[in-house]
C-alpha positions in Angstrom: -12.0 4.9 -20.8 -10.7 1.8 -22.9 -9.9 -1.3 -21.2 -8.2 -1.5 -17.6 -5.5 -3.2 -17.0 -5.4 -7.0 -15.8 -4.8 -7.4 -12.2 -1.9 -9.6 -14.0 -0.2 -6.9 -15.3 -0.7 -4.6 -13.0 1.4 -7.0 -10.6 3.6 -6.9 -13.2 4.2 -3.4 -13.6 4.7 -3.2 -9.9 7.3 -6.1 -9.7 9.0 -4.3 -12.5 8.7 -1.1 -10.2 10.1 -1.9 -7.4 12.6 -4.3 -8.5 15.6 -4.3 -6.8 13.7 -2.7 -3.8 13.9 -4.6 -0.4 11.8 -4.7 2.9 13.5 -3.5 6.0 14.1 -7.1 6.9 16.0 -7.1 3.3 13.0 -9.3 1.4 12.1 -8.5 -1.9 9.9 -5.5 -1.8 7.5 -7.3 -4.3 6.4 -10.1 -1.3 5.3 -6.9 0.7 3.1 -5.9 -2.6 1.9 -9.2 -3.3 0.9 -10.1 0.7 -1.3 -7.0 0.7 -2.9 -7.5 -2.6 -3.5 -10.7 -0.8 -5.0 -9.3 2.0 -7.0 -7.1 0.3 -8.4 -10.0 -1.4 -9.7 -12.0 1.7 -10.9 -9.1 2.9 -13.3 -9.3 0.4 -11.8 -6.1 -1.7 -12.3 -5.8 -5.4 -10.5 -5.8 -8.6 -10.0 -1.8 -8.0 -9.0 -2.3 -4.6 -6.5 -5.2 -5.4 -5.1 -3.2 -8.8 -4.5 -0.7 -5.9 -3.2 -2.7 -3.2 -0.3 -3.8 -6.0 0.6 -0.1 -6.7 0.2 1.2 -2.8 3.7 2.4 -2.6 4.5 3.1 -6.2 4.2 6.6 -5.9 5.3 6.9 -2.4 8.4 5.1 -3.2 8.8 6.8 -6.2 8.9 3.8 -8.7 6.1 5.2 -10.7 5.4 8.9 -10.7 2.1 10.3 -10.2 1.9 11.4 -14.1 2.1 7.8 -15.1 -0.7 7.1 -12.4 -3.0 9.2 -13.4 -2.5 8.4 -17.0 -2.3 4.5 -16.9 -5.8 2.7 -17.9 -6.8 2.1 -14.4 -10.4 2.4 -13.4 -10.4 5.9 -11.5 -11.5 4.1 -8.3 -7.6 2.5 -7.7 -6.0 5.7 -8.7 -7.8 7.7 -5.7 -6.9 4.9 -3.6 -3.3 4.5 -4.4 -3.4 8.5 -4.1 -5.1 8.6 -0.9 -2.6 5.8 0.8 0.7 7.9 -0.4 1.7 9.8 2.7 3.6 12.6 1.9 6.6 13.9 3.2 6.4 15.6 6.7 2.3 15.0 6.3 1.1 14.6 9.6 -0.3 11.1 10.4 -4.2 12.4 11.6 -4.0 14.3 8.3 -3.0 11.3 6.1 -5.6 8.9 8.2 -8.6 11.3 7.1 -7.4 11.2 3.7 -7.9 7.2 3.7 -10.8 7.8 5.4 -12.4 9.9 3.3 -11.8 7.7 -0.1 -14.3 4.9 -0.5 -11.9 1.8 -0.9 -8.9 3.1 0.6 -9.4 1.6 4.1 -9.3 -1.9 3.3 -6.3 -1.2 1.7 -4.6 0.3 3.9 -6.0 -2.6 6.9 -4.7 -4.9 4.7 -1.3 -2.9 4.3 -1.0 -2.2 7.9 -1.7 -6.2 8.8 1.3 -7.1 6.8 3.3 -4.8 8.0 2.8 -5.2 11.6 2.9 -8.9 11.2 5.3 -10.3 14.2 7.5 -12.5 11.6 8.3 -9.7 9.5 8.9 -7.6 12.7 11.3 -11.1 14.8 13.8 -10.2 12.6 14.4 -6.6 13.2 16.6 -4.9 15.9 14.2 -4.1 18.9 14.7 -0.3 18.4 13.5 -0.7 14.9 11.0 -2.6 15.4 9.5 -0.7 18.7 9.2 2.0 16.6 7.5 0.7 13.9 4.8 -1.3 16.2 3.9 2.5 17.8 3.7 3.7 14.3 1.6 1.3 13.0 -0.5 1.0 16.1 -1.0 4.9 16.3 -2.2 4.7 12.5 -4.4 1.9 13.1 -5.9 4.0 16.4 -6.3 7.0 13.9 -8.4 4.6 11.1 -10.9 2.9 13.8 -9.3 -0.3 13.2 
């Protein structure tokens, strides 16, 4: 393979990805990207890992198709682990945890994705319905990855 893309424009190409694309609170989806790429990061992840991290819900979300994945000059390490953290639709959740699991890298990742996620100032602003749900979700997927 040539050379990678820069953890630069990989943010980019994410920004670019998901723009127009908000959070549940209604924040720019690209905070969400950047806080776990950031997480990832003092987590002690790599370049892979972070190149990842920006790209976690890409696929998933459908802003950049698996195709363009696989093709894009990424080292091969960040494509697993972008593959491995895309749950797919009606994939049950122990199924999608051993998938993480089971690709070096992908766990931090998905720590670091999790952490933002279940962060109580994201969740404040929610309605409590909403936002119970999303704390059992995200603690029963944190259960099912040992963290």
């Amino acid at each position: 393979m040539g050379p990678v893309l820069g953890l630069d424009e990989v943010a980019s190409i994410a920004a670019r990805a998901h723009l127009g694309q908000v959070d549940k609170a209604g924040r720019p989806y690209v905070e969400h990207l950047a806080a776990v790429a950031s997480g990832v990061r003092e987590r002690g992840g790599s370049d892979a890992q972070v190149a990842a991290a920006w790209l976690h819900d890409a696929v998933e979300d459908d802003a950049l198709s698996e195709e363009w994945l696989l093709a894009a000059a990424l080292p091969p390490e960040t494509k697993a682990i972008v593959l491995a953290v895309t749950k797919r639709p009606d994939e049950d959740p122990a199924d999608y945890a051993a998938r993480i699991l089971g690709t070096p890298g992908a766990l931090l990742v998905k720590e670091a994705d999790l952490a933002h996620n279940a962060d109580p100032a994201r969740l404040a602003v929610l309605d409590a319905v909403t936002r119970e749900r999303l704390e059992r979700k995200y603690a029963r997927m944190r259960a099912l990855l040992g963290l």
